[in-house]
C-alpha positions as CSV (number, residue, x, y, z in Angstrom):
1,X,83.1,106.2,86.3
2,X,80.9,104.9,89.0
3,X,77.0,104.1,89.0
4,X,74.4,105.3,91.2
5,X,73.9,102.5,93.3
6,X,77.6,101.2,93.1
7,X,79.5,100.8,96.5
8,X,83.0,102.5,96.5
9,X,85.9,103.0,98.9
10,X,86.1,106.6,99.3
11,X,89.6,107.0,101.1
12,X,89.5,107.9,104.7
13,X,85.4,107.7,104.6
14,X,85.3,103.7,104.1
15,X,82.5,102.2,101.9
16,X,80.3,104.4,100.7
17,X,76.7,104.3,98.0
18,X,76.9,106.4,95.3
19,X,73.5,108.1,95.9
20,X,73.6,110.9,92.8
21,X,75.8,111.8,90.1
22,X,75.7,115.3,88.9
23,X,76.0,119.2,89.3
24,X,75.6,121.0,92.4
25,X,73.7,124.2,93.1
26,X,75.8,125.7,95.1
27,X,77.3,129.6,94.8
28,X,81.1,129.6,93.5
29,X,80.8,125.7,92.3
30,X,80.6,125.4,88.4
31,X,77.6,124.1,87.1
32,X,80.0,122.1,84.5
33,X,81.7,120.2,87.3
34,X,80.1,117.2,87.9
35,X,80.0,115.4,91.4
36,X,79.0,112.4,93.5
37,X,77.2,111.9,96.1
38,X,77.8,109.8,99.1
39,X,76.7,108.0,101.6
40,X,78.8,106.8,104.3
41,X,77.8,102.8,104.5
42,X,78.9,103.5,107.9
43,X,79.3,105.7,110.9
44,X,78.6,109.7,109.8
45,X,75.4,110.0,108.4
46,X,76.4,112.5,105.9
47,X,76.7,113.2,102.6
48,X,80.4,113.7,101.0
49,X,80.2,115.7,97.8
50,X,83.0,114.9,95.7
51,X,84.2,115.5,92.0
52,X,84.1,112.3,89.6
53,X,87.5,113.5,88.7
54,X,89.0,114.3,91.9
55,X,92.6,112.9,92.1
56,X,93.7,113.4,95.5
57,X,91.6,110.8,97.3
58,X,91.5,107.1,96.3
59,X,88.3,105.6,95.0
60,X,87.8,102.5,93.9
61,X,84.6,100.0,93.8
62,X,84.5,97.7,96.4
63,X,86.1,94.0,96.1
64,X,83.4,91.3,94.5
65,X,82.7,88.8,96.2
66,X,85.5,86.3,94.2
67,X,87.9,89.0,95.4
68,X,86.8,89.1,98.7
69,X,87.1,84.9,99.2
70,X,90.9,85.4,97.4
71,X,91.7,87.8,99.9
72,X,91.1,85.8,102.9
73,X,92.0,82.7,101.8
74,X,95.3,84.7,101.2
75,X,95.9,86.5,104.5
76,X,98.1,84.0,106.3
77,X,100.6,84.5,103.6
78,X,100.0,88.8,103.5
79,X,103.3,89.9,105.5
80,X,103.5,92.4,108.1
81,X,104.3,95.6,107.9
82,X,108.4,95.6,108.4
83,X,108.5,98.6,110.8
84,X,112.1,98.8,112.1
85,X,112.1,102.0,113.1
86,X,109.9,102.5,116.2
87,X,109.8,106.5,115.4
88,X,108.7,105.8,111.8
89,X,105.7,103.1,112.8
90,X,102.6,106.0,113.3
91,X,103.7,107.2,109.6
92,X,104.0,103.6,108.2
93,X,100.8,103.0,109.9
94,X,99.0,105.9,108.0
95,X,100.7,105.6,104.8
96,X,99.3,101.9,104.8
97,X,95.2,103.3,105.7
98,X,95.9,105.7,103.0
99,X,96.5,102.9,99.8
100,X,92.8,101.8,100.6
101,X,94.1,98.1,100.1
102,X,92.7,95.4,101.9
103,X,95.8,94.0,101.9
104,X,97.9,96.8,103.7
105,X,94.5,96.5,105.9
106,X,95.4,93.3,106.8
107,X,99.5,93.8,107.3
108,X,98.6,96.2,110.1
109,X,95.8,94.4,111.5
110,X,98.5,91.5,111.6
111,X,101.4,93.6,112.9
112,X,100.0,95.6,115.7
113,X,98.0,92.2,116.6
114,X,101.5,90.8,117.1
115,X,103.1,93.5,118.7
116,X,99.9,93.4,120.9
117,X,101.1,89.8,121.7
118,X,104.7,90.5,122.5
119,X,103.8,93.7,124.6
120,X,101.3,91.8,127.1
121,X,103.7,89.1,127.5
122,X,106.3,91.7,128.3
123,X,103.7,93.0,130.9
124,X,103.0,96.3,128.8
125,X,100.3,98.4,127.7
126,X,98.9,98.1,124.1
127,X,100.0,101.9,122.4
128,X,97.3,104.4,121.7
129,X,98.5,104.6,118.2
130,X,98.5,100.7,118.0
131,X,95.0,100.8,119.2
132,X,94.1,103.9,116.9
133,X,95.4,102.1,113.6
134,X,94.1,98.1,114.3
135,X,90.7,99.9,115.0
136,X,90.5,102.0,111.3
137,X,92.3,99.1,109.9
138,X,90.1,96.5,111.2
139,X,87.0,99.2,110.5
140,X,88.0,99.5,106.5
141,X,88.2,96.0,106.3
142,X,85.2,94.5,107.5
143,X,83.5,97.0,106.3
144,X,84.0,96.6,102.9
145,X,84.2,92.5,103.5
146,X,80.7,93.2,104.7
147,X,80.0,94.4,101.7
148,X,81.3,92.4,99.3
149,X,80.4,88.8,100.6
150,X,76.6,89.9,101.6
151,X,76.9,89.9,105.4
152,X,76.2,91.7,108.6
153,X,79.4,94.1,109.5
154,X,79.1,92.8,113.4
155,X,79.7,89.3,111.9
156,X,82.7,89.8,109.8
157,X,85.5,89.5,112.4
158,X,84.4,86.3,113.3
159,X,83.6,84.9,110.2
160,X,87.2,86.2,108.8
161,X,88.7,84.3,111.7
162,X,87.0,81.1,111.1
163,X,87.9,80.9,107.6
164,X,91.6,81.8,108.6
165,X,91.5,79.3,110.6
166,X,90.4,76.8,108.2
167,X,92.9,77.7,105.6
């Protein structure tokens, strides 16, 4: 069980605070059910109102900040995704921002920053759905890398590629 105060990854949502833990007054909700509150660390200012047991989306606490150095100093050796069917890529894509791993994160990032590569060269547009997934990809991760290693989310990019390019 989380704490108030604790940052999770709420599936879809990114980072979020656990602002409350408890019931909710609200007509045809069980006062027994207990739920958290969210805030979004970033974009929607919103609440989410979840139960501590619910199953169906993934929540975990964000990395620490050990895990957060381990990942990066890791990410020239995380694979791409192996997408060999071009039909199939959108659902890999999603399947991969569903896990809420930082390092299925990274495999797309990698991938569609390679295919990105290969598709200029071969004078052709980036995809839509390449520019969809890098962007939520890239979005999850630095958030929650933000997070975790005590920095400014409009730094993390760079700092991530300075320290991969280091290693």
């Amino acid at each position: 069980m989380f704490e108030v105060g604790d940052f999770i990854v709420y599936g879809a949502s990114g980072v979020c605070e656990v602002k409350s833990i408890g019931s909710l007054d609200i007509d045809g909700v069980s006062n027994e059910t207990i739920f958290y509150t969210l805030i979004p660390k970033y974009g929607k200012s919103s609440e989410i109102f979840t139960p501590v047991d619910n199953k169906r989306i993934v929540m975990r606490h964000v990395m620490s900040e050990e895990q957060a150095r381990m990942l990066l100093s890791e990410i020239k050796s995380i694979e791409e995704l192996g997408v060999t069917n071009e039909k199939k890529r959108e659902q890999e894509y999603k399947e991969a921002i569903s896990t809420c791993d930082p390092r299925s994160w990274v495999s797309i990032i990698k991938t569609i920053y390679t295919r990105k590569v290969q598709r200029t060269a071969a004078g052709k547009k980036v995809t839509s759905s390449d520019m969809k997934y890098i962007s939520l990809a890239e979005d999850h991760l630095y958030g929650e890398l933000a997070v975790s290693l005590h920095m400014d989310r409009d730094k993390v990019k760079e700092y991530v590629e300075e320290t991969v390019e280091k290693n």
